[in-house]
C-alpha positions, 0 to 999 in steps of 0.5 A: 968053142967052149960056150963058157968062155962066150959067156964070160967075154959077153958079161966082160962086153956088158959090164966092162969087169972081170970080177962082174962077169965072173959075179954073173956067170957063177965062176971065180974072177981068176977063172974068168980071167982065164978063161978070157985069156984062154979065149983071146989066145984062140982068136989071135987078138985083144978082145979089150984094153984097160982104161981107168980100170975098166976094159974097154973093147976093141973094134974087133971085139965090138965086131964079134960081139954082135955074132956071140950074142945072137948065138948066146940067144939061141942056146939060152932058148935052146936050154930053156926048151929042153929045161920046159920039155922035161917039165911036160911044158915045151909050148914057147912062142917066138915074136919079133917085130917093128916098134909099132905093132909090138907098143900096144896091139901085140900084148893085147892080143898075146894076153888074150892067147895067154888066157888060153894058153897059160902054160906056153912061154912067150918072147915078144922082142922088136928090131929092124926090119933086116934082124927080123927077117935073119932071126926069122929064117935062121928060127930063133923067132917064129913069126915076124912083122916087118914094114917092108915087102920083099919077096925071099925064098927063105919066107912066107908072107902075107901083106896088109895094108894100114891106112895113116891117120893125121895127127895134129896140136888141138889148138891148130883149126885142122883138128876141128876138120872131118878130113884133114888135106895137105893144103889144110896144114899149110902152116904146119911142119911135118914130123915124119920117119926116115926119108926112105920109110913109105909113109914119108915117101906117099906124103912127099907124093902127096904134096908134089901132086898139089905142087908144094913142097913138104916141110920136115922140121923132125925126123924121128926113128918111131911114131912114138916120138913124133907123136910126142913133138905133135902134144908140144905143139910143133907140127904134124904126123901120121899114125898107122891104123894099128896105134890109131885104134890103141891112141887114148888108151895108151897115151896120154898126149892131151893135145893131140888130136887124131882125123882121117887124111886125105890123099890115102897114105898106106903104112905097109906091114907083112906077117913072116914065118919060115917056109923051112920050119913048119909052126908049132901048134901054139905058134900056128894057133896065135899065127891065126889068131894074128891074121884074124885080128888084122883082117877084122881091124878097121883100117886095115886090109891085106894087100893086093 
């Protein structure tokens, strides 16, 4: 299959035009057009219809696209690799991980691995936690942090465990406590990640074994954003020790305050690589570089 035409049927997904896909892939709109033609013509269906002058893609086309842009990825890096070989400058390091480590702790510590590695290329991109692991075994990443331990014959892994700090408004009396308990925050709705994230599921455990019932006002995709509904004064969250640590640095929330929670409520991260593909040295020298960082931060310990 002609890697152009992908090309030219991405660029026509992205921007909805003939004549900006064929802008962007350096080609002639009659060319793009033909090449679209040509295309659809070898997968036997319409890949898009015209609606007020803008292709619109059709469900198989949406379909499709998901698989044709994963696959563009890898040639894209396939021909920066060898485009840097020839170059004597083959060092790429490949990241991919959950939202909260890759906010503040992964860019601290890959600046620190740039000091020391100037000439290596690196790609840090966050995803779910299935994407990563996929992209992980099929070696378009190299190493990634995912917040769900599961055993794979396609993986190694090493697990932490984050201890969860208690985010709540200044002006609630809990922020002037040393620890914060459940009974403490009686008042206060809680703004948690989805019903089956582990956090949310040891703070209902929490709760049940006092016999209340944990109130969720909020629920929000990352701690980001819950932590932004705790500085307008509309309940409480729990942050991982990783964004703990990076709290003041990074975000300017004046009305958030942060304190130890009582019962531990554990944030699980595992560190995965390949078990097919053995690391690169600039990948196994920032891979250990990584552990050490993690063992060495207050909070965080790996799991038994």
């Amino acid at each position: 299959m002609n890697i152009n035409k992908l090309r030219i049927f991405h660029e026509v997904f992205v921007t909805g035009s003939i004549t900006r896909a064929a802008e962007r892939c350096y080609v002639s709109q009659p060319a793009a057009s033909k090449m679209l033609a040509n295309f659809e013509e070898e997968i036997g269906y319409k890949l898009f219809v015209r609606s007020n002058g803008k292709l619109i893609p059709t469900d198989e086309s949406v379909f499709l696209h998901e698989e044709v842009y994963g696959l563009l990825q890898g040639v894209n890096h396939l021909e920066d690799s060898i485009k840097r070989a020839k170059n004597d400058n083959a060092g790429r390091l490949r990241i991919c991980s959950i939202f909260g480590p890759s906010y503040q702790f992964l860019p601290r510590l890959i600046a620190r691995f740039k000091e020391q590695h100037p000439n290596t290329h690196v790609n840090l991109h966050h995803s779910g936690c299935s994407a990563i692991r996929q992209g992980v075994a099929s070696g378009q990443y190299q190493i990634g942090l995912v917040d769900k331990a599961q055993s794979s014959s396609k993986h190694d892994s090493i697990a932490y465990d984050l201890a969860c700090y208690c985010a709540v408004p200044k002006n609630h009396r809990a922020s002037q406590l040393d620890v914060i308990e459940p009974q403490d925050l009686y008042d206060l709705d809680w703004i948690t990640l989805d019903s089956e994230n582990a956090t949310t599921k040891a703070l209902k455990k929490a709760y049940t074994q006092i016999d209340q019932k944990l109130s969720r006002s909020i629920e929000v995709h990352t701690t980001v954003h819950a932590l932004s509904f705790v500085n307008l004064g509309m309940g409480a969250t729990l942050v991982d020790a990783l964004n703990f640590h990076h709290f003041k640095e990074v975000f300017n929330l004046p009305n958030v305050v942060l304190r130890p929670f009582k019962p531990d409520v554990i944030e699980p991260l595992e560190v995965i690589t390949s078990n097919l593909n053995p690391l690169s040295g600039a990948a196994k020298h920032f891979y250990d570089k990584l552990l050490t960082e993690l063992d060495h931060t207050e909070g965080v310990k790996r799991a038994e």
